[in-house]
N, C-alpha and C positions, 0 to 999 in steps of 0.2 A: 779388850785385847784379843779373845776370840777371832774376831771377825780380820785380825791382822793377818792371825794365822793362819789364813785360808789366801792368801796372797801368792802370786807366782812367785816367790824370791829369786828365785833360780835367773831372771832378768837381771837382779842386782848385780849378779858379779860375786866369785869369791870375796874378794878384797871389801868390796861394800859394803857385805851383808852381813862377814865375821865385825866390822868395824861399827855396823848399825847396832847388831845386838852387845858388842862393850860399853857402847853409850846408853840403853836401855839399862843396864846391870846398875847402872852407877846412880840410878833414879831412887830417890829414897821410902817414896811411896804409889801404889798403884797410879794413881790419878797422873803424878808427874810422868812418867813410864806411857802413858798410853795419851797423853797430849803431847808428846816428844813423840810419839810415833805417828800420828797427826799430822803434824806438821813436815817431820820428813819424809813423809811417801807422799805429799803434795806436792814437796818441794824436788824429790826426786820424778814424778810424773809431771811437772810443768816443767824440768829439765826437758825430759825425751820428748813430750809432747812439740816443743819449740823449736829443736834442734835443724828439723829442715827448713824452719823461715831462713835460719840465714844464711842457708844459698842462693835467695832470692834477694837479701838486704841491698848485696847491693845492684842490682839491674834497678831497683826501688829509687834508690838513693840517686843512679844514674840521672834519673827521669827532669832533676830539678824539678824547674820549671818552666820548660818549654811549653809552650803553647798557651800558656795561663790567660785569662779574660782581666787583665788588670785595669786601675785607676781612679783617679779623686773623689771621684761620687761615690753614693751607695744605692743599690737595690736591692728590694724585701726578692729574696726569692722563698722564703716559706713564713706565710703572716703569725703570729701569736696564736691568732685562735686557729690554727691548726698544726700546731706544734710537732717537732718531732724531737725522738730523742738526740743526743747527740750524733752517735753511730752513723744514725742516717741522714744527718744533717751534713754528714763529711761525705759520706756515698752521694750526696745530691748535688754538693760543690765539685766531686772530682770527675762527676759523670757530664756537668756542662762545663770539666775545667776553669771553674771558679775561686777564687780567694772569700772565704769567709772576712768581715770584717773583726778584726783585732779589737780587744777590750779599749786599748787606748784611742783608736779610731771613733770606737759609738760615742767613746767620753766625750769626745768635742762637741759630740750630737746634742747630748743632753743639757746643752743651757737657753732651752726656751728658744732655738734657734729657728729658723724657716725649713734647713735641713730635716730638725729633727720634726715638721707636720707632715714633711713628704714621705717619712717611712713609719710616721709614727703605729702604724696596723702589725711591726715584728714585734714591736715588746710584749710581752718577757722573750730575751732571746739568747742565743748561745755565742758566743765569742771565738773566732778562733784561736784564742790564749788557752794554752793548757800549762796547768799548775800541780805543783806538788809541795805538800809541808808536813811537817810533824805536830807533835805534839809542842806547847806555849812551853817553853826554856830549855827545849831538847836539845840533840843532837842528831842527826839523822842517821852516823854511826849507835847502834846497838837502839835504835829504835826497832821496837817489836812490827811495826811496818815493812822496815828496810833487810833486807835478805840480798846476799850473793847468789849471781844467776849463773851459774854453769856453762850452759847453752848459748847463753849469750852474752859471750866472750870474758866472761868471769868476772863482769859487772854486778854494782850492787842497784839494785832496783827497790823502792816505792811501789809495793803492791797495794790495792786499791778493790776491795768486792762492792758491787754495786748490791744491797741488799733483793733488789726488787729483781734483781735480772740473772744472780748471779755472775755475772761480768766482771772480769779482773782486771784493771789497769793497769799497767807497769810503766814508770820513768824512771829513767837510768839516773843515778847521782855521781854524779863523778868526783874523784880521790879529794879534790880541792873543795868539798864544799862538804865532806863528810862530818868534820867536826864542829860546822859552823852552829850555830841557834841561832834562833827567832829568822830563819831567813826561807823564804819562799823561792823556788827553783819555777823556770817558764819556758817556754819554749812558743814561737809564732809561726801559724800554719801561711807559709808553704812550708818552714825550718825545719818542719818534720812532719814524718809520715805514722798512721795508724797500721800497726801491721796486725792482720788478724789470724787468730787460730782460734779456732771453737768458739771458750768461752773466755778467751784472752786477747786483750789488746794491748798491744806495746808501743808503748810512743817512744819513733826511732830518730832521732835529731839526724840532719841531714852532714854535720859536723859537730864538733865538741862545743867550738865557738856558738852554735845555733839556740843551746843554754843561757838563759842568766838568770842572775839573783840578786831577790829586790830584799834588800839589809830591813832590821826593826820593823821584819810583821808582825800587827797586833796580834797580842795573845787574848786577845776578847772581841765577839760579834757583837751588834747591835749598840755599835758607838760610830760616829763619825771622824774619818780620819783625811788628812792630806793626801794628796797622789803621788807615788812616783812619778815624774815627769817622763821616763822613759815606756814604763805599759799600763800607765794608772791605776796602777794596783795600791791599794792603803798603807802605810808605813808611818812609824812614830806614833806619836802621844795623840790621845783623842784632843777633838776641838770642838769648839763648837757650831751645831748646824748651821748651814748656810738658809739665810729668810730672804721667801721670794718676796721683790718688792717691784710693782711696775711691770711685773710683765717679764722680769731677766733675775737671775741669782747671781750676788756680785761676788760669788765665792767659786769659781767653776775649776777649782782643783779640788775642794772639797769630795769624799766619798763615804759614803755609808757601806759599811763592811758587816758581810752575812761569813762564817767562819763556822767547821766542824772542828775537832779535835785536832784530827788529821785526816789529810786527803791525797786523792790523785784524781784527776777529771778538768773539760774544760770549768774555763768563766764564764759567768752568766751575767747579762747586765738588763738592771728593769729603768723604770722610768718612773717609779711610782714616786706619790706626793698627796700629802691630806693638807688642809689649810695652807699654814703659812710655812710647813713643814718642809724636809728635805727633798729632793730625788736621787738620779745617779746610784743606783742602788750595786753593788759588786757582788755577786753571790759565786763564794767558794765554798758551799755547802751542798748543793744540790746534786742528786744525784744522775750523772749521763744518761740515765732510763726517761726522765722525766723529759714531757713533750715540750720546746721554747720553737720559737720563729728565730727565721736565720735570715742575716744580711748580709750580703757580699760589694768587694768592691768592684767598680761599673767605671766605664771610658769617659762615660756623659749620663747626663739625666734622663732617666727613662722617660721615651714620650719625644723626646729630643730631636730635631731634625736632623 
């Protein structure tokens, strides 16, 4: 508690900081008192800290997608084995004005297909699907995650610390989806933008609509599940693995789901397979720091005349 009191207060505000220390008071023992002070002078400095992105939100948001390098194909612009993290796997799409490809995109890839020998040098790679979910039978209201942001515009956001980078992620939840469970929220890049400040990243949909949410996410990793048909994301009851036979897997909606607690961060999609075993791997575990190859979509086939 000490080290509180060595703080500017005098930034709080009268009103703030009569109002912070009645909420201290009513703490029943030290520990509670000085984790409650924790958390709000976080949450009051990720307030101010944030406050001038959004005079910039929307010139951001203007930008759509003009000029974008779109279409049916894909190319590797960053191989597996030389991996980056997330971060700058979006700084390397928006500096050649590129679309990462979508989690549902690669999925088509991965059924033994001739597509998927032409890029097969990005797995493991990053998706441009970015996700958010709680904890297995939450709620995302009064989830210890989810926090009302101030700053920006009085939305409740999904904060997200990358252990390794310290890096905060934030996606907004909006009022309709607050009370839901078991449901995964998503968002498809171009649909939204990474706005940075330090060591916060906020993922800013480019409209409300630009959100959606995939119902009965599994509450358990390391099972095989069916896809959404709309971003291939894992949903409902496990099944069972999909067996390569001949060369092709006759199950190509099947997915193998990698899952934390709760998250905020892109999808990750591998390719991996032992024997007769699965592939299609969906990883919503991993964290943004970590290095993956990245594929974008392409006009024609690289190489192509």
């Amino acid at each position: 508690m000490r080290d509180f009191l060595k703080l500017p207060w005098r930034y709080f505000g009268a009103n703030n900081i009569y109002g912070f220390w009645a909420m201290v008071s009513e703490k029943e023992t030290s520990m509670e008192a000085e984790l409650f002070c924790i958390e709000y002078v976080q949450m009051w400095f990720l307030n101010i800290s944030m406050h001038h992105i959004l005079v910039n939100v929307g010139a951001v948001a203007a930008k759509g997608e003009m000029g974008l390098i779109r279409g049916p194909k894909l190319e590797v612009l960053v191989p597996g084995h030389k991996g980056v993290p997330f971060d700058e796997a979006l700084r390397i799409a928006e500096r050649g004005r590129r679309v990462i490809a979508s989690n549902a995109r690669l999925g088509k890839v991965l059924v033994c297909s001739k597509e998927e020998s032409s890029i097969m040098e990005v797995f493991n790679c990053w998706t441009g699907t970015m996700a958010a979910y709680v904890e297995p039978g939450s709620r995302f209201r009064g989830s210890p995650h989810v926090q009302k942001v101030a700053s920006l515009d009085n939305m409740y956001y999904q904060i997200c610390t990358d252990l390794e980078t310290g890096e905060r992620y934030l996606f907004p939840i909006y009022e309709q989806y607050l009370d839901a469970r078991n449901l995964l929220l998503l968002s498809e890049y171009p649909d939204y933008s990474l706005l940075r400040d330090g060591k916060y990243r906020i993922v800013k949909p480019r409209a409300e609509n630009s959100v959606d949410a995939v119902a009965n996410f599994p509450s358990a990793g390391g099972f095989v599940y069916l896809a959404d048909p709309n971003h291939g994301i894992p949903q409902g009851d496990e099944v069972n693995a999909p067996v390569l036979w001949e060369g092709q897997y006759p199950d190509p909606e099947k997915r193998y789901l990698r899952r934390a607690s709760s998250r905020v961060g892109p999808v990750s999609c591998s390719n991996i397979t032992w024997g007769h075993g699965w592939r299609r791997v969906i990883g919503l575990n991993v964290p943004p720091s970590v290095g993956f190859g990245v594929a974008a979509e392409s006009p024609a086939t690289v190489g192509a005349p």
